[in-house]
C-alpha positions as CSV (number, residue, x, y, z in Angstrom):
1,X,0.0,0.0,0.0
2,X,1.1,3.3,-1.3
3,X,2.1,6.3,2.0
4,X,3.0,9.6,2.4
5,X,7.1,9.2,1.8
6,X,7.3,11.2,5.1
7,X,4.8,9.5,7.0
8,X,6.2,6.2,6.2
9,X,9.7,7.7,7.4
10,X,7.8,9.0,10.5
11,X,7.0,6.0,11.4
12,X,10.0,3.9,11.0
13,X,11.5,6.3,14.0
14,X,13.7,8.4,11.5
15,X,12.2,11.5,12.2
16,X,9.2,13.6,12.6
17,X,7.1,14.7,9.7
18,X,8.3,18.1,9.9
19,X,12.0,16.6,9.8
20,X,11.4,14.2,6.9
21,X,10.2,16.6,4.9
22,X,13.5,18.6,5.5
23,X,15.5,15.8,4.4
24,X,13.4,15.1,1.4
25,X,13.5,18.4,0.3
26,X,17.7,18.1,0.8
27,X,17.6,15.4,-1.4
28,X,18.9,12.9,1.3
29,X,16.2,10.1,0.4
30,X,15.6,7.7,-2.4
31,X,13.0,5.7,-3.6
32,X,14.4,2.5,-5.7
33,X,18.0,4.9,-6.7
34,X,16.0,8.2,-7.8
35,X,16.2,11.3,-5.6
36,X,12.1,11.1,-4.1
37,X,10.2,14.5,-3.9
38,X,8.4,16.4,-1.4
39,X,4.7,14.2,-1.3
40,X,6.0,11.4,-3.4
41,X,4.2,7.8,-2.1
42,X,6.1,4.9,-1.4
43,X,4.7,0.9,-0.8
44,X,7.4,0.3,2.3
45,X,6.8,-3.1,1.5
46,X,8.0,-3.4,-2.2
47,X,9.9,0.0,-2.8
48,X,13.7,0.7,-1.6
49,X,13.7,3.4,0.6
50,X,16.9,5.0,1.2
51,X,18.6,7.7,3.7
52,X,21.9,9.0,2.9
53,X,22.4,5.7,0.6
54,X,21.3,3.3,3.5
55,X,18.1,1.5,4.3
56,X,15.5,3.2,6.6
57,X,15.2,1.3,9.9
58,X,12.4,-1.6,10.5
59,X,10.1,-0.8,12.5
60,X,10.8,-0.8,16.0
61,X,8.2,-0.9,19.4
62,X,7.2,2.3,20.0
63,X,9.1,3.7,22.6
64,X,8.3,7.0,24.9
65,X,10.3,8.8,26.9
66,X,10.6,11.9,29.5
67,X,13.8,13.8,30.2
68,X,15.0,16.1,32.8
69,X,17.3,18.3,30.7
70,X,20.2,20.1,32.2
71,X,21.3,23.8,30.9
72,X,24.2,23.3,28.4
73,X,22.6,20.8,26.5
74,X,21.0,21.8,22.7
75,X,18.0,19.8,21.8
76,X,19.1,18.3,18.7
77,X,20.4,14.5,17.6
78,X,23.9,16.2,16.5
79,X,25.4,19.9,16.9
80,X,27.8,21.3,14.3
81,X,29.1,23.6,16.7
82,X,30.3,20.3,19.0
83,X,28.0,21.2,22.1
84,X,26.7,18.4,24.0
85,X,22.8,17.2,23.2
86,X,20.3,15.9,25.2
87,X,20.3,12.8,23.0
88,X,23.3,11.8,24.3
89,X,21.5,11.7,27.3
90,X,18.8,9.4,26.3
91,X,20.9,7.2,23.8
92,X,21.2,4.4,26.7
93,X,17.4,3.5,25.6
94,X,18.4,1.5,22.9
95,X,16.5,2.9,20.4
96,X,17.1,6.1,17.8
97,X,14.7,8.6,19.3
98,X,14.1,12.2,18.8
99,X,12.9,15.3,20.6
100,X,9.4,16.3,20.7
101,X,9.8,19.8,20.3
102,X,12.8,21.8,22.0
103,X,14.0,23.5,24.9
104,X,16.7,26.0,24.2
105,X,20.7,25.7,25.2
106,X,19.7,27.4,28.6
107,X,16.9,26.0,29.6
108,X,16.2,23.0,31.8
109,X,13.2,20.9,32.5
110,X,10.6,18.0,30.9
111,X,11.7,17.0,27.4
112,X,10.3,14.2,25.4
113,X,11.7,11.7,23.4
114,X,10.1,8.9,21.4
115,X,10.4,7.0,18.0
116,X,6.5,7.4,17.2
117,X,6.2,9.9,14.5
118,X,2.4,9.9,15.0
119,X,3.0,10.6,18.5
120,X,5.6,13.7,17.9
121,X,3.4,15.7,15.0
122,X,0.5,15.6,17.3
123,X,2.0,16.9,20.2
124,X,3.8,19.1,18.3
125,X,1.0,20.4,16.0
126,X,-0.1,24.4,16.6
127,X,-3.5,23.3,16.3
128,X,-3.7,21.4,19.7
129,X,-2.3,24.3,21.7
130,X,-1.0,21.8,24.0
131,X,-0.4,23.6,27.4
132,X,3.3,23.9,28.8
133,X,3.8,24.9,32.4
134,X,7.3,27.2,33.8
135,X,9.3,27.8,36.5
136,X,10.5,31.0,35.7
137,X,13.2,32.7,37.5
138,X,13.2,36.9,36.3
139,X,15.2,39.9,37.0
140,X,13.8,43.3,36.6
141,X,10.2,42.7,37.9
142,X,7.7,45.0,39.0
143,X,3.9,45.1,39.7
144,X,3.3,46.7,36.0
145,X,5.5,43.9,34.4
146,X,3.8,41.4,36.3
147,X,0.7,43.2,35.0
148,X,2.1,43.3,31.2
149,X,2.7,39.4,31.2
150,X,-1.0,38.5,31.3
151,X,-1.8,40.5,28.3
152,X,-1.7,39.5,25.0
153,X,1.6,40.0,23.4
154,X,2.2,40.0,19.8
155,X,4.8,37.7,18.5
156,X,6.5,37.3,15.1
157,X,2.9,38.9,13.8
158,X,0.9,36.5,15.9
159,X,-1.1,37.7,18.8
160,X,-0.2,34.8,21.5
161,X,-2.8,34.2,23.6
162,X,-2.7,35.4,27.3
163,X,-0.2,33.2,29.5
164,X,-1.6,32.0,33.0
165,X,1.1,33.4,35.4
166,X,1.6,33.2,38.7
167,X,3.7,34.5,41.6
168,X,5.4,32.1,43.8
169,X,8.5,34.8,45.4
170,X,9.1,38.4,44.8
171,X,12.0,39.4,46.3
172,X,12.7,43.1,45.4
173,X,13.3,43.0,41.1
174,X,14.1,39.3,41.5
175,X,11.3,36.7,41.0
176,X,10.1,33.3,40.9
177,X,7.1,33.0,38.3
178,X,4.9,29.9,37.0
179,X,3.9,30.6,33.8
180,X,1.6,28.3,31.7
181,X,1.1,29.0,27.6
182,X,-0.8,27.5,25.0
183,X,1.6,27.9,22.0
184,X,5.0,26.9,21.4
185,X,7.0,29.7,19.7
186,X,10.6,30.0,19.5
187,X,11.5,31.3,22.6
188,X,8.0,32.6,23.5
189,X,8.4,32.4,27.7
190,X,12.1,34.3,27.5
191,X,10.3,36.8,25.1
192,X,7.6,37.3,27.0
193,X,9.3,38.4,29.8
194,X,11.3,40.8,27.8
195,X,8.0,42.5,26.3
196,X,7.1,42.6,30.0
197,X,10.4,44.5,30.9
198,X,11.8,41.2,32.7
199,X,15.0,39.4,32.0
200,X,15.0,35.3,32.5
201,X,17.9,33.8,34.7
202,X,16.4,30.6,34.7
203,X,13.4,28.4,32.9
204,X,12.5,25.4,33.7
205,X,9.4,23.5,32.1
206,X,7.6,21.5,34.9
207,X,4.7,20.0,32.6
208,X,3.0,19.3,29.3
209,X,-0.2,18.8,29.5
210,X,-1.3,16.4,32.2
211,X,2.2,15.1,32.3
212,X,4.5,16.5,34.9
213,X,8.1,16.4,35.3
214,X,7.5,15.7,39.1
215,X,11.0,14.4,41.6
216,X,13.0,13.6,38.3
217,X,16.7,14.2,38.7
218,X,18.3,16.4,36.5
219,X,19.9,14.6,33.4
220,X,17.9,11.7,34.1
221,X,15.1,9.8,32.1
222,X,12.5,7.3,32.3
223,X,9.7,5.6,30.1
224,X,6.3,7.1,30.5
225,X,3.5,4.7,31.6
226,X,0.8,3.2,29.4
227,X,-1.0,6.2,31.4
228,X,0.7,9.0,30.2
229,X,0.9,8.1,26.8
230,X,-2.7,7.5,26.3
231,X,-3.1,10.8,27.9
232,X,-1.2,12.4,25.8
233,X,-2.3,10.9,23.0
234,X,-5.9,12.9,23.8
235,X,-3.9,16.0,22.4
236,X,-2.2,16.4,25.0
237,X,-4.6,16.3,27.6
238,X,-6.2,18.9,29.3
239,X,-5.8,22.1,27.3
């Protein structure tokens, strides 16, 4: 049966859709020796498919994981710049798993992992505005920033909805926040804060979701339960 090039590719663990569609598109797959295009099928049963002139992976038991990730690490399988990536932190799994979604060089906190394309694109999708909670430590804070931060901000021409934020410790200009969004743009908490007046020192993500990071040491991770990833296969869970 004829697929989707990148959703066959998806769900052999290679990558997400997005990230298929990037390597399709650098001309890094083949189907049976000819470069394949952007929304090309495939049969995965009778075709060659081909990555970087070697076979795609079989199919491989689904496997889902949560990370606690340290500052320092980029959230990527590989860094050209030879910084360390939280996939060297999971790689003891067993399996080639990738990042659902990101947290930036600097920040810390719940990251997942899994080799279930399906799995990632939904998460990851803008459409299911799946809610992310943050510890957010700032500098600079005042009652009117605090103020600011629960209004709408506009983003890269995007109006982001308004962020639930609370205050957990106000110690002159320094700060301890919670702040829960519903989209996922590059670097939306940090610049949030900064359209606020308020400079981030430290961000940490405490859930997604329904799923929470919880007593996870730092730069450890473990499988999620049969639980958690039916809940989050709801979209997420609560929204």
């Amino acid at each position: 049966m004829k697929e989707r090039l990148q959703k066959i590719l998806s769900a052999r663990g290679v990558a997400s859709r997005r990230a298929a569609e990037q390597m399709i598109l650098e001309g890094r797959v083949t189907i049976n020796g000819a470069v394949a295009l952007l929304g090309q099928s495939a049969d995965q049963d009778t075709d060659q498919i081909m990555i970087d002139g070697a076979p795609i992976p079989a199919g491989e038991k689904p496997v889902y994981i949560m990370l606690n990730k340290p500052r320092g690490f980029v959230t990527t399988l590989s860094d050209e710049k030879g910084r360390r990536t939280a996939a060297e932190l999971v790689a003891d799994c067993g399996v080639r798993v990738y990042p659902v979604g990101r947290l930036d060089l600097s920040s810390e906190g719940l990251l997942l992992f899994t080799n279930d394309g399906a799995f990632a694109d939904q998460l990851m999708h803008p459409k299911h505005e799946v809610k992310k909670t943050y510890f957010v430590w700032v500098t600079g804070y005042t009652p009117q920033g605090f103020e600011r931060l629960q209004q709408p901000i506009e983003l890269d021409g995007y109006m982001i909805r308004p962020p639930h934020v609370r205050q957990w410790t106000v110690q002159g200009e320094h700060a301890r926040l919670e702040i829960t969004i519903h989209e996922g743009r590059n670097r939306q908490v940090r610049r949030m804060c900064d359209a606020a007046g308020m400079h981030v020192t430290r961000l940490r993500r405490i859930s997604e979701g329904r799923l929470k990071l919880g007593d996870l040491p730092v730069g450890k991770w473990r499988y999620l339960t049969e639980e958690e990833v039916q809940m989050l296969k709801t979209i997420g869970g609560e929204k």
